[in-house]
Phi, psi and omega in degrees: 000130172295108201310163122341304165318305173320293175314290179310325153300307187317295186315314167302312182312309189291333169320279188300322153278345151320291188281015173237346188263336213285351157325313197266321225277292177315281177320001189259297200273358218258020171272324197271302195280099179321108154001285160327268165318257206351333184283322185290299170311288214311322186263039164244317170291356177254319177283354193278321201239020160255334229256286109026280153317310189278332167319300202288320164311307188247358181083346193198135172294066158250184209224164183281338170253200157268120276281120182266092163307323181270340181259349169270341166285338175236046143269338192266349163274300200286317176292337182233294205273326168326265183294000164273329165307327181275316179305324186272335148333291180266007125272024131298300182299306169233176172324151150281352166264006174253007181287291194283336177295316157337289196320311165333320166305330182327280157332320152286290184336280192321317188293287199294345178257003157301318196257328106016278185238021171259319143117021168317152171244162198252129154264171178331287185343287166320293166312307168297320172332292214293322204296281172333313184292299173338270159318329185264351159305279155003253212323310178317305186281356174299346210244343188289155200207143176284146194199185173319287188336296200236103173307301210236054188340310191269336176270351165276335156286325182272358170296302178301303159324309191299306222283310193302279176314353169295303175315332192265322201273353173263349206270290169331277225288321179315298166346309157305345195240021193296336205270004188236136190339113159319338194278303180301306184289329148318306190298318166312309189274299137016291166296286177336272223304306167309327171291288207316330188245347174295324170280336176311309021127301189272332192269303175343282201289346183283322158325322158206160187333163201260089180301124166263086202289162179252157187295341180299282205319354190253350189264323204295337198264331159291340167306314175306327181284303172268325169283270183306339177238304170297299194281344189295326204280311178285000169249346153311318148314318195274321178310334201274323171335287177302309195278172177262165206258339177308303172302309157295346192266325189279350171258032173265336154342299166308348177301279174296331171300306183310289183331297205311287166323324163302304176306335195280305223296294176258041165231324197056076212260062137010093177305110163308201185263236199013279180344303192279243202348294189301324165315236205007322171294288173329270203320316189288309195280006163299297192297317203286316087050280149319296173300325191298296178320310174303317184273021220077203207240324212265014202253161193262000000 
């Protein structure tokens, strides 16, 4: 019989290609879909099918206390409208295979702001991870050129940037809400963030022509929604139940790897040399990171 452990890996590895895919899945629709609205639809398809779940779970969207308002705003700011505005920002401007290598920061981006306002400690290791993520991030975006893919390179890195550090200040804020049902707090940060992004959203489209997406952009924009952002979140959750969370963070690898291979495959995205170095750099202090984790936060 297959363990509970089992199920939950498999469920993570699928979780980290999901989320590796949605680089090339974004850069697809944000052609059709004004950035802004695209952001908006996905977490209106993300609160539709997380809302839902949490009701049947919990009988009710309440929370065990009373309703914490300020750590649920500014996760649906630094978690939905930050990083996604940014993400999608910075696929129009740039590649999606310089997107996922960005992403490699993710794990350093997260460590320092653990230690900043969590007041976690770091070992030698870790501290060599972040140095290392640090620099091959560099070289990346130092590396980037202009092309179809990527109009504007260096300002779709720094979008991407914006978005990775949004990403670090939600993982912290999340952190007050670790003891109350996940599900419940997604579906709840979800609703924020779209009332959040609805009006903006409105200013778009009054701003410019009335985009007619084509059904690829209407599938790529339910994927973002129901698959990559709702359903990801509850099987990412139901994984964390089982796994040490150290153990979830080093398959966070798998992210950007995916991204890179998708864009070659189906964008037909072309690396520089720099690029593939600074990944490479990236990838390592990523690993050196992980291993750091696996053995404790505290072993030097």
């Amino acid at each position: 019989m297959i363990s509970r452990r089992a199920y939950a890996l498999a469920g993570l590895i699928l979780v980290m290609v999901v989320w590796g895919i949605t680089y090339v899945v974004t850069k697809a629709a944000v052609r059709e879909i004004p950035p802004l609205t695209l952001a908006a639809l996905r977490y209106l398809i993300a609160a539709s099918v997380l809302v839902p779940i949490a009701m049947a779970r919990e009988g009710s969207m309440r929370l065990p206390r009373a309703l914490p308002w300020a750590p649920l705003a500014g996760m649906g700011l630094t978690g939905i409208v930050i990083l996604t505005v940014g993400f999608n920002y910075g696929l129009i401007y740039g590649s999606a295979s310089q997107g996922a290598l960005l992403y490699a920061l993710s794990p350093a981006a997260v460590a320092i702001a653990a230690v900043l306002w969590l007041e976690e400690k770091l070992s030698r290791r870790r501290i060599g991870g972040i140095v290392l993520s640090v620099a091959g991030t560099a070289l990346v975006v130092a590396s980037g050129e202009i092309d179809r893919s990527a109009p504007r390179p260096l300002l779709g890195a720094l979008c991407m940037l914006a978005g990775i550090v949004a990403w670090a200040c939600y993982t912290v804020i999340a952190k007050r809400l670790a003891g109350a049902d996940q599900i419940v707090v997604i579906a709840w940060v979800s609703m924020i963030g779209m009332a959040m992004l609805l009006p903006f959203a409105a200013v778009e489209l009054l701003q410019s022509p009335m985009p007619r997406p084509s059904p690829d952009a209407w599938l790529a924009t339910l994927f973002l929604g129901a698959v990559a952002s709702a359903t990801a979140y509850v099987v990412y959750n139901l994984a964390l139940r089982e796994l040490d969370a150290s153990l979830v963070g080093a398959y966070f690898t798998l992210d950007p790897i995916v991204g890179v291979v998708t864009a070659i495959v189906f964008l037909g995205e072309v690396l520089r040399r720099g690029q593939v170095a600074g990944g490479a750099i990236a990838f390592a202090g990523m690993w050196l990171a992980a291993s750091a984790a696996r053995r404790g936060s505290y072993e030097p």
